[in-house]
C-alpha positions in Angstrom: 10.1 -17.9 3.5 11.3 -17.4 -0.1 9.7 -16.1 -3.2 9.7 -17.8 -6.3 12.4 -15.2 -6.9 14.8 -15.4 -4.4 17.7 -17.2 -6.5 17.2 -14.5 -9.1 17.3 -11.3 -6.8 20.7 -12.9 -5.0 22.0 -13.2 -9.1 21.4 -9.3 -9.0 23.3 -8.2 -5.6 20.0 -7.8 -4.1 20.4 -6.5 -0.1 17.7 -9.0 1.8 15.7 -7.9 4.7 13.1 -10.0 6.8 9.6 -9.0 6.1 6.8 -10.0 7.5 9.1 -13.6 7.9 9.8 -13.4 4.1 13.2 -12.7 2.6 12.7 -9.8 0.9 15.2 -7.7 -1.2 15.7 -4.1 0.2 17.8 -2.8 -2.5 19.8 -4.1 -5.2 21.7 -0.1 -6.1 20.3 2.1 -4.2 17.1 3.1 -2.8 18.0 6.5 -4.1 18.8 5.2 -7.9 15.8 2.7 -7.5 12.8 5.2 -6.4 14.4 8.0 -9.0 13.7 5.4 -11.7 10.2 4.7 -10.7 9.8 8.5 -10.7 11.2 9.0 -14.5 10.8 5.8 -16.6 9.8 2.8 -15.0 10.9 -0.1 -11.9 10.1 -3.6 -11.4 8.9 -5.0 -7.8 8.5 -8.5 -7.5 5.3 -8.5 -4.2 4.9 -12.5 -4.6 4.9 -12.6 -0.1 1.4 -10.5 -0.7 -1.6 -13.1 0.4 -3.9 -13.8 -3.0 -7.8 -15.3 -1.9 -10.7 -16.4 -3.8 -13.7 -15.9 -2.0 -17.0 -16.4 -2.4 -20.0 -14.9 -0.8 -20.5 -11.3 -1.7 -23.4 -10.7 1.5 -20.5 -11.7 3.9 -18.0 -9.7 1.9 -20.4 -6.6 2.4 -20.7 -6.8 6.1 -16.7 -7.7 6.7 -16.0 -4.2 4.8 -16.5 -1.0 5.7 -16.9 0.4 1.7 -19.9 -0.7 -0.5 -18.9 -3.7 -2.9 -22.3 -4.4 -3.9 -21.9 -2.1 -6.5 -18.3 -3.0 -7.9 -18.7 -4.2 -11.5 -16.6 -7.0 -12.9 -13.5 -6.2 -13.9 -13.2 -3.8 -11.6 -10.6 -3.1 -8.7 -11.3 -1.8 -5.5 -9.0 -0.4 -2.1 -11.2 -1.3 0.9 -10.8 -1.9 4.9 -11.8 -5.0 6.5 -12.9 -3.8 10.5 -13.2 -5.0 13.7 -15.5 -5.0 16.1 -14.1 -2.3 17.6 -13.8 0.0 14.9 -10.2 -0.8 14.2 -8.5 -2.0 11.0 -8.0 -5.5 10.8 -6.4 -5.2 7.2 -6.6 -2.8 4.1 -6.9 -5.0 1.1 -7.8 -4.9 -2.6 -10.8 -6.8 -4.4 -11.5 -7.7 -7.6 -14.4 -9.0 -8.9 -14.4 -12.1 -10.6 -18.2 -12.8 -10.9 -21.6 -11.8 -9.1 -20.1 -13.9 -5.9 -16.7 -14.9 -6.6 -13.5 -12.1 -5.6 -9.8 -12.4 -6.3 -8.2 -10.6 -3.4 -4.8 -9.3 -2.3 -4.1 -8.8 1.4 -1.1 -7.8 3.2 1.3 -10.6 3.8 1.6 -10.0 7.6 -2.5 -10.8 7.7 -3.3 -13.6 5.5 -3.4 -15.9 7.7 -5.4 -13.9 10.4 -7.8 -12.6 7.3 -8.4 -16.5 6.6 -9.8 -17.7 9.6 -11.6 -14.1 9.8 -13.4 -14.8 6.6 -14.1 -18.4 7.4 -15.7 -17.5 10.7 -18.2 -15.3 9.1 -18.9 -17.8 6.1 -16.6 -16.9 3.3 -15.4 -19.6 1.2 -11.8 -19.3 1.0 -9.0 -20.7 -1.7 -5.7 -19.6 -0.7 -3.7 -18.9 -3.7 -1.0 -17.4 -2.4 1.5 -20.0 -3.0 0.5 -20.7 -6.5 1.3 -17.2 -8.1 4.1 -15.2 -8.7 2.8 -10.9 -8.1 5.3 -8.5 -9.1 4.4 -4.7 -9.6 5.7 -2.4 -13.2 5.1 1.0 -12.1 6.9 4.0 -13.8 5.4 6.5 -16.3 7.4 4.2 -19.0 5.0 0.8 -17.3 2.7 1.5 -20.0 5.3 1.2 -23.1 7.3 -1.8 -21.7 4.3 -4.0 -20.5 2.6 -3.9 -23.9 5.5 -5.3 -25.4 4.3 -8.8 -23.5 0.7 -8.3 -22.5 -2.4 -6.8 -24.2 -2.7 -3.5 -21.4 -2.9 -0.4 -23.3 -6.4 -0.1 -23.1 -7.2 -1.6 -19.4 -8.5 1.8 -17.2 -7.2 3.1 -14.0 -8.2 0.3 -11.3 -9.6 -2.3 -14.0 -8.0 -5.5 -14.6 -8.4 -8.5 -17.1 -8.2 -11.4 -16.3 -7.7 -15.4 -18.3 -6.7 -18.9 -16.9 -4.5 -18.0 -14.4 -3.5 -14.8 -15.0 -4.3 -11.4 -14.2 -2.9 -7.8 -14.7 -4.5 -4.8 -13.0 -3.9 -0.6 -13.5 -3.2 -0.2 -9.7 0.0 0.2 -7.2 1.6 2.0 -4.2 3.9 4.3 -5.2 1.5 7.0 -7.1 2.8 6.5 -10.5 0.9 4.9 -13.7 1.6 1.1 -13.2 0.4 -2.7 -13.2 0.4 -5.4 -11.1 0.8 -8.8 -12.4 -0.2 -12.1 -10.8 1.0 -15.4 -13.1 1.4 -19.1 -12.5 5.4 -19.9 -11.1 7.0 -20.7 -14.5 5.3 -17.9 -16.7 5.9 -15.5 -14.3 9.3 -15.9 -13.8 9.8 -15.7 -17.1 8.1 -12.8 -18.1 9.5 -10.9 -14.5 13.1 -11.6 -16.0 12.5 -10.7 -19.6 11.2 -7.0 -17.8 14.5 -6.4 -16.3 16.1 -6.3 -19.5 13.8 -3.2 -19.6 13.4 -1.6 -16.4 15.3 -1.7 -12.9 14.7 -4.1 -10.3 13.5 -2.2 -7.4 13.2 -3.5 -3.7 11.4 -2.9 -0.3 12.8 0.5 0.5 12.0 2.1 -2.6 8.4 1.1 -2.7 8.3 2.4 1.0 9.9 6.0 0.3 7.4 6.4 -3.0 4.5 5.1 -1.1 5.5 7.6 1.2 5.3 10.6 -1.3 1.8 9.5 -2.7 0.4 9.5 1.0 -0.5 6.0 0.5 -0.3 3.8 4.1 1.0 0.9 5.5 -0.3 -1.3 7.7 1.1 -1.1 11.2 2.1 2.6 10.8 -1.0 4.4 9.3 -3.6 1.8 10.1 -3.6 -0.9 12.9 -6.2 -2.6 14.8 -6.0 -0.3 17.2 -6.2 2.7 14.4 -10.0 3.8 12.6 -10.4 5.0 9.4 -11.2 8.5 10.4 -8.1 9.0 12.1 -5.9 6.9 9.7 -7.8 9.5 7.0 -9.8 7.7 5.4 -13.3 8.3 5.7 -13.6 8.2 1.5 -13.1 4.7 1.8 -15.9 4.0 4.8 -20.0 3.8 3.2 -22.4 4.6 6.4 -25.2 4.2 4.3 -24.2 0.1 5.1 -24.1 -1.7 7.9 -20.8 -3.6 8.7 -18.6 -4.8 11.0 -17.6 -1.9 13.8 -19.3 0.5 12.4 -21.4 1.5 15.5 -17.7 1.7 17.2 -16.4 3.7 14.4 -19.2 6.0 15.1 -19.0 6.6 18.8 -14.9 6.7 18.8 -13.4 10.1 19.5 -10.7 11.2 16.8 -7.8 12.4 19.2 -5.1 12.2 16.0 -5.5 12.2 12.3 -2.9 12.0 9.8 -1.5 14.8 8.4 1.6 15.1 6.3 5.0 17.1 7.2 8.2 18.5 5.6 11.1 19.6 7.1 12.2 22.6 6.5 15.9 22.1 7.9 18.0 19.0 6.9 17.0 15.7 8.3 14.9 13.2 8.0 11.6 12.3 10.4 11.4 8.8 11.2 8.5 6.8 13.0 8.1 7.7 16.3 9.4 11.2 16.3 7.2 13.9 18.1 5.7 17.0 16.8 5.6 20.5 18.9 4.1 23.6 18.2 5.6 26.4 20.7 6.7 23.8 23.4 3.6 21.7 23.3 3.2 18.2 21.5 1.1 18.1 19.1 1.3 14.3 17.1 3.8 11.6 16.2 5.0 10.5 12.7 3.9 7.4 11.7 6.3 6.9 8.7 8.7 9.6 7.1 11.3 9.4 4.5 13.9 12.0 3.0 12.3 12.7 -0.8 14.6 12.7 -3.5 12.4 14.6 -5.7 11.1 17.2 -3.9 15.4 16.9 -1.8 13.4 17.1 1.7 12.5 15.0 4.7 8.8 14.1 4.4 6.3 12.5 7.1 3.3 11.1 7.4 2.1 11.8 10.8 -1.1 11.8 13.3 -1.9 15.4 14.7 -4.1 17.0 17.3 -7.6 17.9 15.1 -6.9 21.4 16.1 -3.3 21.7 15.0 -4.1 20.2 11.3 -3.7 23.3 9.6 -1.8 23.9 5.4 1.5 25.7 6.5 1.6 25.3 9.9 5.1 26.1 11.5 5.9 22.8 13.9 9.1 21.3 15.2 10.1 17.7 14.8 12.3 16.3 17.7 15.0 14.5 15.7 17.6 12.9 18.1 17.2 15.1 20.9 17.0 18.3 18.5 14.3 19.8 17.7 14.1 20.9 13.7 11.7 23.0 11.9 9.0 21.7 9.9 5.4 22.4 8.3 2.2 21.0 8.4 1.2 20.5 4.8 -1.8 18.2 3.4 -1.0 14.7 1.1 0.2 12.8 -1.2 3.3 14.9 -1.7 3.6 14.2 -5.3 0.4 14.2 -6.8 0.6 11.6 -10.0 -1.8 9.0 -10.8 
């Protein structure tokens, strides 16, 4: 599948990769130049593969996710985990709420489908709008200056949006910096997406992974899975006992053999998924996602560990390609922004 913006991403020498069976751009310069500009001014994403839902039925919503949305006011965004029976995660999502029981969501685009017949099942009504809207994602600490050259944003909070017809623009992102995200009809959003880039750089799939990296913010299918719980994926801030939901009595009585922790190399290299951990000849955890950082000019990880070996400083090793190269445990996000 193609985005709305494929023609225009080939125009700009964009490198494709398949994601999640979408045609994605991985780079158009570099994914060094790219995240650097994200870092010190501003880049421009385009997300259109994400899945976009209206749904109504707030009571169903409640019990489907494991953080309170009773209490979610309009106009208000919120980062919450939709769980299995099990006590997994069967997606991480954002909602925002439209009205007492309507929600505009965005869910990863490897899950829509899956999420869908999820919701249905447990009597959500569902309007997939996924194919309707053009998302991109402004996010620099320039976002601010160049949006409200084209929409009225100066004054929408930290994970707030507004909303009209068939648009809205929200304070939220993944890479850690200030930034909006923009969901528009096909012809206005193209539109306004190429009149940004006359302003900012066009930034693909690798950056956004190497600066959602640095802010310690997951992915699915690395940090979280339906095989992976909120309390080992770290993310008990995001789980409300006081409700009842969906695999929460799992979550409960599921030992936490690995959490996430974060790692930087002290040697050159970079720690890639998969890669064990040792502390004096015994394994200790496995990263989950790592990076090289061209801000703080280090390999960075994101990785599960041992409860016991979780610890600020911590001298490990990191088997890189049969070599084993010194590291430290050290807590996350790496660069601390937003």
């Amino acid at each position: 599948m193609k985005t709305p913006l494929y023609e225009l991403h080939k125009s700009l020498g964009a490198r494709f990769i398949d994601f999640a069976g979408w045609q994605m751009p991985l780079e158009y310069s570099s994914i060094k130049e790219e995240s650097l500009a994200v870092r010190r001014d501003c880049g421009l994403f385009d997300i259109s593969h994400m899945g976009k839902l209206l749904v109504e039925g707030r009571e169903a919503l409640e019990y489907l996710t494991s953080r309170k949305v009773e209490g979610l006011k309009k106009g208000r965004v919120q980062y919450n985990l939709l769980m299995n029976p099990a006590g997994g995660i069967k997606d991480d999502i954002t909602i925002y709420r439209l009205s007492e029981d309507e929600f505009f969501l965005c869910v990863n685009a490897a899950n829509k489908e899956k999420v869908i017949e999820w919701f249905k099942s447990h009597g959500l009504r569902v309007k997939d709008l996924s194919h309707e809207l053009v998302q991109f994602a402004l996010q620099g600490p320039g976002a601010v200056k160049v949006l409200s050259k084209h929409l009225p944003v100066e004054d929408i909070k930290y994970y707030h949006f507004k909303s009209k017809d068939h648009l809205i623009v929200s304070r939220t992102g993944y890479t850690g910096e200030d930034g909006f995200e923009v969901y528009m009809p096909f012809e206005a959003g193209m539109e306004l997406f190429e009149r940004l880039l006359k302003e900012c750089s066009p930034c693909g799939l690798g950056a956004r992974d190497l600066l959602r990296i640095e802010a310690g913010m997951p992915l699915y299918g690395h940090e979280i899975s339906e095989e992976i719980d909120p309390f080992s994926a770290n993310l008990d801030r995001y789980v409300s006992l006081e409700k009842d939901f969906i695999g929460k009595r799992a979550l409960l009585e599921r030992p936490v053999r690995r959490r996430l922790f974060g790692l930087e190399l002290l040697q050159k290299g970079i720690p890639r998924e998969g890669y064990r951990l040792f502390f004096r000849n015994t394994e200790i955890g496995t990263v989950s996602s790592g990076t090289y950082s061209y801000v703080l000019e280090r390999g960075i990880a994101i990785c599960f560990v041992e409860p016991p070996f979780r610890k600020e400083g911590l001298e490990v090793e990191v088997e890189v390609r049969g070599k084993r190269l010194k590291g430290r445990l050290v807590s996350y996000p790496f660069l601390k922004k937003v």
